[in-house]
C-alpha positions in Angstrom: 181.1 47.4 100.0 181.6 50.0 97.2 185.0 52.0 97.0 184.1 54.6 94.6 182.0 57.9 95.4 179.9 57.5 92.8 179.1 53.5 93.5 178.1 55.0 97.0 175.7 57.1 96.2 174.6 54.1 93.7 174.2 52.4 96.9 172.1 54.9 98.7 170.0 55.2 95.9 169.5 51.7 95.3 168.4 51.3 98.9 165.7 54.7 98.8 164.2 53.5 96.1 164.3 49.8 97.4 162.0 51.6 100.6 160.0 53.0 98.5 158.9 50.1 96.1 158.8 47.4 98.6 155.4 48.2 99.8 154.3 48.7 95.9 155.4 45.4 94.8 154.4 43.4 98.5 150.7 44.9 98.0 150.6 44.0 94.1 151.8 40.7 95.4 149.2 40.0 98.4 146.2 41.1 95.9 146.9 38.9 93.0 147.3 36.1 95.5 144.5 36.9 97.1 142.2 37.0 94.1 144.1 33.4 93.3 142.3 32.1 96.4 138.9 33.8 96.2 138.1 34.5 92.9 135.7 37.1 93.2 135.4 40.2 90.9 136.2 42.9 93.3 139.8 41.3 94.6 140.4 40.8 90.6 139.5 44.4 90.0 141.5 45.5 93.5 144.1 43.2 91.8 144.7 44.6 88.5 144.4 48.5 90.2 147.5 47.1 92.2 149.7 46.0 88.9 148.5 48.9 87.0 149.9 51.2 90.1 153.2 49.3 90.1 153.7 49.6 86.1 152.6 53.4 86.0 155.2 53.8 89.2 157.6 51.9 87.2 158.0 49.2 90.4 157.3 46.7 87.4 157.5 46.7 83.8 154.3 48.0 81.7 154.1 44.4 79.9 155.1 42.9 82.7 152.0 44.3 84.5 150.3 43.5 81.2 151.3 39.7 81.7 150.3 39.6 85.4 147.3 40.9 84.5 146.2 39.0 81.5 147.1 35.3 83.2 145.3 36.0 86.7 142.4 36.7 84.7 143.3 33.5 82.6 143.2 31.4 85.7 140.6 32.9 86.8 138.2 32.3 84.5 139.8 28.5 83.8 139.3 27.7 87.2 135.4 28.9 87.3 
């Protein structure tokens, strides 16, 4: 546990904003998985909303967004 004021309130704040991106990042998660499974252009589209919402919220990295979004669409259109 943290000793210092200042790594408490570290602590607080690491856990509000915790609450507040978890939901982001599970939804950005559930999409992309399910557009994995069912391949259809409005879960890839519902998909790549999601990461773009997580980057612009700054839940993820912009190119990390841009990486999520470019391989799902690789695997996408590998697979069919």
């Amino acid at each position: 546990m943290p000793v210092l004021p200042s790594a408490k309130r570290a602590l607080r704040r690491d856990r509000r904003r915790a609450a507040v991106n978890r939901p982001i990042h599970s939804k950005m998660k559930r999409l992309r998985l399910q557009a994995m499974e069912d391949r259809t252009p409005e879960l890839l589209a519902a998909a790549f909303s999601a990461i773009d919402r997580a980057a612009k919220k700054h839940v993820i990295h912009k190119h990390a967004g841009a990486r999520l979004k470019s391989r799902l669409s690789l695997s996408l259109h590998r697979k069919g």
